[in-house]
N, C-alpha and C positions, 0 to 999 in steps of 0.2 A: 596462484591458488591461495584460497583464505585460510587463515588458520586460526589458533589462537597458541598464542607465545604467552608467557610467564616470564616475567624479567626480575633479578634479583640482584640487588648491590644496594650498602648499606651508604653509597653517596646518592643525594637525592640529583644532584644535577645529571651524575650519569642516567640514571633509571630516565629522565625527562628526555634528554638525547636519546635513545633508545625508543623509547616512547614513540617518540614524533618521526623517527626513519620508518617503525615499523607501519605506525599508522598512515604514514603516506602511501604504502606498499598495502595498503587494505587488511593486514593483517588485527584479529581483536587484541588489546595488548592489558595483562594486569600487572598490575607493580607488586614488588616485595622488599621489605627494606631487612629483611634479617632470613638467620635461617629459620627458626622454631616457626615465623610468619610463612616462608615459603614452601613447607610440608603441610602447613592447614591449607591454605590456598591450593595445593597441586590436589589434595586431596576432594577439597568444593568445587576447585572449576574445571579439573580435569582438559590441561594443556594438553596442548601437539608438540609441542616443543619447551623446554627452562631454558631460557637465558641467563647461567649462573656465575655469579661474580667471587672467584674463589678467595681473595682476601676479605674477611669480612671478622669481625670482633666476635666473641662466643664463639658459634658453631661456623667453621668454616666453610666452603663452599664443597669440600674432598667428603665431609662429615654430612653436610646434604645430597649429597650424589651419593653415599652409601644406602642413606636410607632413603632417600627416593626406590633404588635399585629392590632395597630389602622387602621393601612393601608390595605386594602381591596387583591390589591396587592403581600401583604408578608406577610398577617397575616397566613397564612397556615404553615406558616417555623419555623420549630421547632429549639424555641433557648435552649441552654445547657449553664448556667453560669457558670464560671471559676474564683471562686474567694478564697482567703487565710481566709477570715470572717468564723467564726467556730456558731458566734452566731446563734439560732433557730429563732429569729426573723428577721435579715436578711433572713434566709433561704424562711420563708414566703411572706416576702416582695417580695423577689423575681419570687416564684410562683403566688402572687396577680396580677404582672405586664405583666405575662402570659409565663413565664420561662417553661420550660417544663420537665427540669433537672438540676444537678449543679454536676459542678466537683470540691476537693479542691486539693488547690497548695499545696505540686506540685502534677501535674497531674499522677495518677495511668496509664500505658498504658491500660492492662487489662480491665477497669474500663469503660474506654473513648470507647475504640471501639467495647464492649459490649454496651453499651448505644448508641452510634451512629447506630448499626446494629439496635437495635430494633427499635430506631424511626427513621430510616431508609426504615425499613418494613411498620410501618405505612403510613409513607409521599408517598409511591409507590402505595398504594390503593385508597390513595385520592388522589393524582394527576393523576390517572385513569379517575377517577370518576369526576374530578374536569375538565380536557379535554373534554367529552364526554357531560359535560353540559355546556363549552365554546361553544360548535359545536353547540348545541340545542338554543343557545341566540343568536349566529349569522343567526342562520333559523329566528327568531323571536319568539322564546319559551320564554316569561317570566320567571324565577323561582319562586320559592314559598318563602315567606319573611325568612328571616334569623332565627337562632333558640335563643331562649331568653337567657339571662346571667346569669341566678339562672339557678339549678338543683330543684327547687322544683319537686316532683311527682315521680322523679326516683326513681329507686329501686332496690337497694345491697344486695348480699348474703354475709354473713360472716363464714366463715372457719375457728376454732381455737377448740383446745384441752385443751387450758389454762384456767381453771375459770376465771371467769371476763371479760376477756379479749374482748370476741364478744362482750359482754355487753356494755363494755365501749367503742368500737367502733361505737356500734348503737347508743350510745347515744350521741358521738361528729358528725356523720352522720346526725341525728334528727333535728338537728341546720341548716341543711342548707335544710330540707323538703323533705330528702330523709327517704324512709320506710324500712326497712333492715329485713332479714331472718337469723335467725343464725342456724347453725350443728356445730358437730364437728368429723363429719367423711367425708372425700371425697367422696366417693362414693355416700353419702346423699347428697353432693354438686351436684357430676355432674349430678344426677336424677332432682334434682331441678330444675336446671339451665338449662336444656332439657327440662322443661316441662314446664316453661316457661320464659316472655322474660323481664331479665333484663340487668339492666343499667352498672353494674362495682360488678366483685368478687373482695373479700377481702381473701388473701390466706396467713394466719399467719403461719410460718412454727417453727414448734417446737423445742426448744431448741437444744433436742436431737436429730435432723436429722428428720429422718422418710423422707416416698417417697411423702410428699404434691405434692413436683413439682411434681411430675405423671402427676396430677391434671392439670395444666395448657397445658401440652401439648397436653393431651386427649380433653382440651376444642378450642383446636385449629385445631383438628382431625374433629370435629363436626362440619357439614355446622351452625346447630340451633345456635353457641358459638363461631360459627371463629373469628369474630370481636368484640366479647364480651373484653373490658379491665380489665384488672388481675394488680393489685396492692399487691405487696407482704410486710408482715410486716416479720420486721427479726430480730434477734440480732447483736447489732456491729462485732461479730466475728465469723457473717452468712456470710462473705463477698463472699466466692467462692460459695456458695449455690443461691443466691441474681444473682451475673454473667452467673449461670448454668439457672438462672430463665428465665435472657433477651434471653438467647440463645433455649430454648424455648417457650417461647412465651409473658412472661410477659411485661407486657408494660410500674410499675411503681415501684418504694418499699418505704418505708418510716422503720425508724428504730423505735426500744424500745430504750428506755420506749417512748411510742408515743407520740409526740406530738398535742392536739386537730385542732388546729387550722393551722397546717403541714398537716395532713390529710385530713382534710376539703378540701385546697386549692388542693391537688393533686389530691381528688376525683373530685371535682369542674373541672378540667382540663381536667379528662380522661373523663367523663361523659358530657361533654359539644365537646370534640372531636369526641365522638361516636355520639349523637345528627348531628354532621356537618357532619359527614359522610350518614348519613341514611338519612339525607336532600339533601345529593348529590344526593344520591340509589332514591329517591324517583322523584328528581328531575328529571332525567332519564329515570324512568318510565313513569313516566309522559308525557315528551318529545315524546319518542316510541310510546306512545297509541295516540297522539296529531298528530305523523307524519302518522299511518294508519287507521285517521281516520276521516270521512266527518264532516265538521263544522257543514253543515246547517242538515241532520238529524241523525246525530252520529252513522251511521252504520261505516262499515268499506271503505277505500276508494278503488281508480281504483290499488294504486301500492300494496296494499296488497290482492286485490283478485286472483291480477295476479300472484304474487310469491307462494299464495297457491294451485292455481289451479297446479301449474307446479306441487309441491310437493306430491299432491291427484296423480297425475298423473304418478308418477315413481314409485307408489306402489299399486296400485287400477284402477277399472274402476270409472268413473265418470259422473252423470247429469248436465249437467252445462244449463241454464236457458238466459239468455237476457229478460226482460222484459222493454218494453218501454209508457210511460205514453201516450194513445191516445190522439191526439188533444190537445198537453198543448201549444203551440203556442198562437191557440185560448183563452184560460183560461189566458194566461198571457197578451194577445190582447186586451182583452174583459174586463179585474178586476182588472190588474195590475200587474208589479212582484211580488210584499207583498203577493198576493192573490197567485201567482203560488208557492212559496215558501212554504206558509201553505197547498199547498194540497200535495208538495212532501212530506213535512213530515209527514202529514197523511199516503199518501199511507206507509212511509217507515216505519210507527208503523205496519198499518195492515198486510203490508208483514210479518216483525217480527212477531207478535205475532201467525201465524197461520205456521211457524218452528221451529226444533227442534231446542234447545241449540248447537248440533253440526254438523248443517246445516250453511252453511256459508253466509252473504247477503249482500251486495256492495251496493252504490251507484256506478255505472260503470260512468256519467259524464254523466251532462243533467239531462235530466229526464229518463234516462234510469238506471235498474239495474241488477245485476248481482246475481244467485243465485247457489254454489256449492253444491250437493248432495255427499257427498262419497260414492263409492261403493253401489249407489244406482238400483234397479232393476226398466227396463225400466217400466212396471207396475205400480209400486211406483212412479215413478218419473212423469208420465203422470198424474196420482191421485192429487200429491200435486201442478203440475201444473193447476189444474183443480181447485182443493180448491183456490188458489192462487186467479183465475179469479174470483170466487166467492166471496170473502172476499172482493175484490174492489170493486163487482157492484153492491152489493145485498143492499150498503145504501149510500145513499149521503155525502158528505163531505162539514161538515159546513164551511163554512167563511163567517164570519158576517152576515146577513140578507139571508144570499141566499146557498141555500141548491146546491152544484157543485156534479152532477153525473160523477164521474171518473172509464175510463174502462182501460185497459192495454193489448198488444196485447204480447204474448210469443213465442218465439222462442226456441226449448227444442233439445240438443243435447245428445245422448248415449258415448260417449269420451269414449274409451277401454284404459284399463293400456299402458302404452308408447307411447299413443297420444300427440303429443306435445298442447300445452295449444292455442298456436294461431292455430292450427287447430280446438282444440273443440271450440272457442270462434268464427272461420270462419263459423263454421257447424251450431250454433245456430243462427248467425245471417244472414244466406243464411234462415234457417227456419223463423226469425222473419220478413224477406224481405215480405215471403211468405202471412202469418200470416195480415201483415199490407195490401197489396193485394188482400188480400180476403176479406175481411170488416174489421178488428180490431175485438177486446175483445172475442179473439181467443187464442187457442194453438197452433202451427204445428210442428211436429219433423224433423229431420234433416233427409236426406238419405244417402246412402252414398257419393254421388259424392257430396254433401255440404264439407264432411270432407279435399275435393281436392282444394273446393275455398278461392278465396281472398275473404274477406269484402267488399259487393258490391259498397259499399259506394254511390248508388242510389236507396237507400231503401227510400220509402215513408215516407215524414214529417208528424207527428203526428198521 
């Protein structure tokens, strides 16, 4: 896969080594010989990955990872530290500052572009995801606040065969308010983790081999578990097992004898990445339901009744309805708009409440609305047109001191399978022409020459 990498070390020979691995691998590669240079750069070219070299003069490489991290910007770009430091408490410091991986000098090929592929994978779902809700903010969609910095409340399955072992990972897990599951058979893993939804597996693989990794790929096979993150613990001389892990699907490893507070910070990492991503997914959704659908009474709106109608339409016959609120000119003439507004949304309870879950109901624009029956029989569909009229006039609609009697006049079309959608939406509103011409707080159904016209568009006001 192509990327673009960012490489950072203030030796020029390294950055050239570096350079020429990656570009033989097709990857685009820019250099940076300091930090202050590698914050403008991430910031102009907008990498997939920093290759960052944590000894370096001035601002360290721990000092560029923080504000890589801080920056709203770049925080999404997964850095990979590249340093000769063997110490475990560097190692942490470095994931504190929100590292994501670390390579040491000198650099493993193998190693490196196993670890770029995976968080390579990842960075391509959330920069999906993270696009799709750029679009949604430039509509004017809010997001929903950002997701907090503890992992309190998550919750880890542990996987190990070794006594102690799951034990004493729940219990350095515990520290940071995560709840943890322990088995020590995969198969009890993946039933689990299917059945329900958590935060980050832990997949110890055993001394002796054995097929764990199965495990992670079967969890990546599984819509319930695709984005589920897999942290693998391993032994120093698990190294090709560990490589075979990234290459399906794992996303982190930490070695024996484990360190508590290495774990911690990695779990902390993976578990706070999944969080930003389900904040994206949700953000999304959100956006979607936001864009089909009416503000003032949260039905659905004119551009999603239209694209389902077409779709009723290439597979079925269909009722499709126009109803328009009598006289609400008057009402908003007469009480104010505040007052027209509460009786739309009145009506657009009563319409709901007297259809099926999957009957479909619009506000169409105005005070008009729109109602699709699938595959409904013209019998049926005249009935619930009829309930329809009733539910609106059989009681007043309060607003404030004054009880407002609201009728609706219907327009009811029969739309055969491969009717095009602005024909059946022509036919009903030739019938609700009719309808409002004949007195209001009426039905009329279409005939066929309705299905031949245009939208009169001199159809009687209110």
């Amino acid at each position: 896969m192509t990327a673009r990498i960012l490489v950072v070390d203030d030796i020029p020979a390294n950055l050239r080594l570096l350079e020429a691995k990656l570009s033989a691998e097709y990857y685009e590669v820019a250099l940076a010989s300091s930090g202050p240079e590698a914050l403008a750069m991430a910031a102009r070219w907008a990498p997939d990955v920093v290759l960052l070299d944590v000894m370096m003069p001035g601002m360290d490489g721990y000092e560029v990872c923080r504000r890589l991290k801080a920056d709203e910007a770049t925080a999404h770009i997964p850095v990979v530290m590249v340093t000769a430091l063997i110490d475990q408490a560097e190692r942490v410091r470095g994931l504190q500052a929100g590292a994501d991986d670390f390579l040491s000098k000198p650099v493993d090929d193998a190693t490196m572009f196993a670890r770029l592929r995976a968080l390579l994978r990842v960075k391509q779902v959330q920069d999906a995801w993270r696009q799709r809700t750029d679009t949604a903010r430039i509509l004017g969609i809010e997001p929903p606040p950002e997701p907090r910095a503890d992992i309190v409340g998550a919750k880890a399955l542990v996987l190990s065969a070794l006594p102690g072992e799951a034990a004493g990972i729940a219990e350095a897990l515990a520290a940071e308010g995560v709840s943890v599951r322990q088995t020590g058979r995969a198969e009890d893993a993946r039933q689990i983790l299917l059945a329900s939804d958590f935060d980050l597996a832990v997949i110890c693989l055993p001394p002796e081999g054995g097929d764990m990794l199965r495990l992670a790929s079967r969890l990546r096979a599984e819509a319930a578990t695709r984005d589920l993150p897999v942290l693998l613990a391993a032994d120093p001389g698990q190294r090709g097992l560990v490589l075979r892990g990234f290459d399906l699907g794992a996303n982190d490893h930490v070695l024996r004898p484990i360190d508590p507070n290495e774990l911690r910070a990695r779990a902390r990492n993976q578990v706070r990445r999944k969080w930003y991503q389900e904040r994206l997914r949700s953000d999304l959704d959100r956006s979607l339901e936001l864009a089909v659908t009416d503000t003032l009474t949260g039905l659905r709106n004119r551009r999603y009744v239209l694209r389902h109608l077409d779709s009723v339409l290439r597979g079925s016959d269909a009722a499709v309805m126009l109803l328009d609120v009598d006289r609400f000119k008057t009402i908003n003439d007469t009480y104010g708009h505040g007052a027209g507004d509460i009786a739309l949304k009145a009506v657009a309870e009563r319409l709901k409440s007297h259809l099926r879950a999957a009957d479909v109901l619009a506000r169409y624009g105005g005070e008009e609305f729109m109602v699709v029956l699938a595959g409904a029989a013209g019998d049926y569909a005249m009935s619930v047109a009829e309930r329809l009229l009733l539910a609106l006039g059989h009681e007043p609609i309060p607003i404030g001191p004054v009880q407002l009697q609201v009728t609706v006049s219907i327009g009811l079309a029969l739309a055969p399978v491969g009717c095009s959608a602005a024909g059946a939406i022509a036919a009903a509103d030739a019938a609700l022409y009719r309808a409002k011409a004949a007195g209001r707080n009426r039905v009329e159904c279409a005939v066929p020459e309705d299905f031949l016209a245009t939208p009169p568009g001199s159809r009687p006001q209110g």
